[in-house]
Residue frames as a rotation matrix with the C-alpha (Angstrom) as fourth column:
UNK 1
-0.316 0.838 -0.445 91.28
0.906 0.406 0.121 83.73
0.282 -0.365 -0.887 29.52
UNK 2
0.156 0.682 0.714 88.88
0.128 -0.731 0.670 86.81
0.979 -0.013 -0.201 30.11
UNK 3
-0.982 -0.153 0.112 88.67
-0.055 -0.335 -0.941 88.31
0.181 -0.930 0.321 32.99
UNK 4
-0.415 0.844 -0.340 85.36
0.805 0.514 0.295 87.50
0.423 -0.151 -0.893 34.56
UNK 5
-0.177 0.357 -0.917 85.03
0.740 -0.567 -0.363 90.64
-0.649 -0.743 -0.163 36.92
UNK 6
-0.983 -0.177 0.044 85.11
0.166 -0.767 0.620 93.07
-0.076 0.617 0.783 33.13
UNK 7
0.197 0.896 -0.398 81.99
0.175 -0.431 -0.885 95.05
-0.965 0.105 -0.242 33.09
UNK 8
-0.840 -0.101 0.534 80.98
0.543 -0.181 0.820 96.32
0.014 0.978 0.207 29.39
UNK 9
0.204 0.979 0.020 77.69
0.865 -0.190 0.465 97.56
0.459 -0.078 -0.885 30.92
UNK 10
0.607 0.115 0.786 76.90
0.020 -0.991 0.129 101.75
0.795 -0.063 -0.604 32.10
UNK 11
0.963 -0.093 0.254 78.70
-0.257 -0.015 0.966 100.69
-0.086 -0.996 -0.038 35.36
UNK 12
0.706 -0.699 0.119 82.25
0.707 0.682 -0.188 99.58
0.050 0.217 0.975 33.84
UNK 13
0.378 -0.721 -0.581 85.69
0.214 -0.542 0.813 101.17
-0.901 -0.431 -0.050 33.07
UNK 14
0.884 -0.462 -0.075 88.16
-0.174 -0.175 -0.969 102.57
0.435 0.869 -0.235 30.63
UNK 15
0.146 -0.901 -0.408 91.40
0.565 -0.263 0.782 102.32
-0.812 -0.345 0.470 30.80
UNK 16
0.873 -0.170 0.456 92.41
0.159 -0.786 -0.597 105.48
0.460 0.594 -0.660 28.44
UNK 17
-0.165 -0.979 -0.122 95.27
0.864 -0.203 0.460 106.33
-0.475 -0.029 0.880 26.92
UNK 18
0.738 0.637 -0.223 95.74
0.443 -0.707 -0.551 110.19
-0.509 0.308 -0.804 26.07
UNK 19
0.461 -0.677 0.573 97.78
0.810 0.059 -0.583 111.44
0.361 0.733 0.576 22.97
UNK 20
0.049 -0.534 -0.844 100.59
0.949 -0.240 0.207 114.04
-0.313 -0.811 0.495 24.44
UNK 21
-0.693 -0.640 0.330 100.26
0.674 -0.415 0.611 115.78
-0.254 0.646 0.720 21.55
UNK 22
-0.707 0.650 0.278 96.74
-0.073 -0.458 0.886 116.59
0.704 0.606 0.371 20.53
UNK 23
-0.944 0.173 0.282 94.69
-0.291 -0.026 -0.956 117.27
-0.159 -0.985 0.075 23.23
UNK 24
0.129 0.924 -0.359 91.44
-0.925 -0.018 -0.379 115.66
-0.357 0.381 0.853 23.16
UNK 25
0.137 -0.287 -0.948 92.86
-0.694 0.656 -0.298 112.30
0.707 0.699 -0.109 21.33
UNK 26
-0.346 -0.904 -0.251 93.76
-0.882 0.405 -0.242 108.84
0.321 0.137 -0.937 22.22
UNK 27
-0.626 0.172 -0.761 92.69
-0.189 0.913 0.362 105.55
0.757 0.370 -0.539 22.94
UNK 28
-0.569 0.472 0.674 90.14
-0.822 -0.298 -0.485 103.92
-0.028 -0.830 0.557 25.11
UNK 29
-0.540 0.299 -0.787 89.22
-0.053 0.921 0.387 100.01
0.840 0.251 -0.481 25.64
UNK 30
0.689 0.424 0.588 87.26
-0.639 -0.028 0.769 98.63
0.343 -0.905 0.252 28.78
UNK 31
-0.492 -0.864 -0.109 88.72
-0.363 0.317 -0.876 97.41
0.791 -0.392 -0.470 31.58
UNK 32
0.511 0.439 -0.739 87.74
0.684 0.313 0.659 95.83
0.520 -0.842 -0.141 34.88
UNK 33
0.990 -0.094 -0.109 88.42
0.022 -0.648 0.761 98.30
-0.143 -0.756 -0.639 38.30
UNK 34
0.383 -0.901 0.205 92.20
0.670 0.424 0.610 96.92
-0.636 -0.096 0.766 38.05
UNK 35
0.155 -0.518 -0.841 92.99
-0.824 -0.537 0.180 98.49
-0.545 0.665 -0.510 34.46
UNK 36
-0.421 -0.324 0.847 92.56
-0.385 0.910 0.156 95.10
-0.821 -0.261 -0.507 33.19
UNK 37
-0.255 0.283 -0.925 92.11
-0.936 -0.314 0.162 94.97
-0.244 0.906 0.345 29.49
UNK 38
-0.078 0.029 0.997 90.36
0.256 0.967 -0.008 91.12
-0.964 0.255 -0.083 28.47
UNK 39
-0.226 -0.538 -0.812 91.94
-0.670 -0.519 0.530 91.29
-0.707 0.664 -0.244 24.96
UNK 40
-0.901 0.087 0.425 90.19
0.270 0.878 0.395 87.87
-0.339 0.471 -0.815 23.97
UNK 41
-0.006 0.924 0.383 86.86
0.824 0.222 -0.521 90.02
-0.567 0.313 -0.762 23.84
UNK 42
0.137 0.109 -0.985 88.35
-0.493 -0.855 -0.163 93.12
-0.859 0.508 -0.064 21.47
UNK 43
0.879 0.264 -0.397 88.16
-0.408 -0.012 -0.913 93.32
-0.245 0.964 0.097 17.98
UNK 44
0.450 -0.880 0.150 91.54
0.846 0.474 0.245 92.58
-0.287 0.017 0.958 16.15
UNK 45
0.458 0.376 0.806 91.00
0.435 -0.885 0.165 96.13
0.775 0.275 -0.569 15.33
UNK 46
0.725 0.531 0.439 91.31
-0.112 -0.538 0.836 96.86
0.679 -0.655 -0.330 18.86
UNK 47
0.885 -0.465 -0.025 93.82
0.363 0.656 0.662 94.53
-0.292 -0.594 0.749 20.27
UNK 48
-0.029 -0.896 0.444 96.49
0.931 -0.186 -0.315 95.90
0.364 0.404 0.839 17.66
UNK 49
0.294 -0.030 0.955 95.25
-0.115 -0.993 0.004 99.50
0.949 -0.111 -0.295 18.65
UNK 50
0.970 -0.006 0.244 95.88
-0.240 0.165 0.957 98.48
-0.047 -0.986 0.159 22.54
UNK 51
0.558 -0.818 0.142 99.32
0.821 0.569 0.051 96.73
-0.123 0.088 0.988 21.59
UNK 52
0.241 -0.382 0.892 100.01
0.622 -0.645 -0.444 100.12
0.745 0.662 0.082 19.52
UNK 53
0.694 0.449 0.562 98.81
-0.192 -0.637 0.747 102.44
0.693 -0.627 -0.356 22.67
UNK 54
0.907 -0.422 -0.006 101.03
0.278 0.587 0.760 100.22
-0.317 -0.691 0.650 25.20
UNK 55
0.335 -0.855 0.396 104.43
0.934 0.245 -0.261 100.86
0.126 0.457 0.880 22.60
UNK 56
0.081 -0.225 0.971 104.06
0.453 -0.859 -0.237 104.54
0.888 0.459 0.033 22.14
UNK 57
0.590 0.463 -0.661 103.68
0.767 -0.065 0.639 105.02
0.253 -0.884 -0.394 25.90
UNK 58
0.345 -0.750 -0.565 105.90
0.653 -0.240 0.718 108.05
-0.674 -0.617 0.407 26.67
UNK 59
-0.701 -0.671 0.241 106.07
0.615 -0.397 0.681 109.27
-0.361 0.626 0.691 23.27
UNK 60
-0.702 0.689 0.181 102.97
0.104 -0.153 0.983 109.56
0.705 0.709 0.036 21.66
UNK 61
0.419 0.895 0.154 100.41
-0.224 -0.062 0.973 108.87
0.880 -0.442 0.174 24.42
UNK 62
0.021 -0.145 0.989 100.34
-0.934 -0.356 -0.032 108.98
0.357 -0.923 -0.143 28.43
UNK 63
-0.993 0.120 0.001 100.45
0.114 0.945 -0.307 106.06
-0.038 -0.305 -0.952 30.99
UNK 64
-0.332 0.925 0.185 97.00
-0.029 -0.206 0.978 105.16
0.943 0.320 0.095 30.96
UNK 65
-0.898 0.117 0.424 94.38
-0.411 -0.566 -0.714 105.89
0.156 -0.816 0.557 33.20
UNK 66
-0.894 0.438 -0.091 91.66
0.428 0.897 0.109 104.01
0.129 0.059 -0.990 34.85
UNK 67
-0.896 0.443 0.030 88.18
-0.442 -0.885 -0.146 105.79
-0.039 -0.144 0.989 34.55
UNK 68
-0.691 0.660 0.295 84.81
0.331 0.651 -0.683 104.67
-0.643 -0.374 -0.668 35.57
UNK 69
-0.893 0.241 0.381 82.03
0.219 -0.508 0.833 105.35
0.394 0.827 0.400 32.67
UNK 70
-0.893 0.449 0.013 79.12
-0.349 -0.675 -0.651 107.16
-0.283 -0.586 0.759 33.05
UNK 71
-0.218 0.905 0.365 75.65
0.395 0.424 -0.815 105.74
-0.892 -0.033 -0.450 33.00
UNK 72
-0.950 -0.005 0.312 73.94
0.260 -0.566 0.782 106.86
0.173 0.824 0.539 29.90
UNK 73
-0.723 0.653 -0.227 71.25
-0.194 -0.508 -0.839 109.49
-0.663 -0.562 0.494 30.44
């Protein structure tokens, strides 16, 4: 079940994952404030990239981080 509180609008989150290796790289889904990924409304694209992002966590890419997006100007 979705989270209900997930924003998708200028006022939402990321939860981002960055690649240890290549600065500048790695993933990024939305989230609610929490870090709370609703995985029924990504792609299947997406969901495997998130699954992928979660595994590599330590090797490949950081813990992730919760970041508020910016309005678009």
């Amino acid at each position: 079940m979705p989270n209900s509180s997930l924003r998708t609008g200028p006022a939402g989150y990321e939860l981002r994952f960055a690649n240890l290796f290549d600065r500048g790289r790695g993933y990024a889904f939305p989230c609610d404030a929490q870090g709370c990924v609703a995985l029924d409304l990504l792609s299947e694209c997406a969901r495997n990239n998130y699954f992928y992002a979660r595994a590599v966590v330590g090797m490949e890419l950081s813990q992730p981080g919760v970041l508020a997006t910016a309005p678009p100007i």
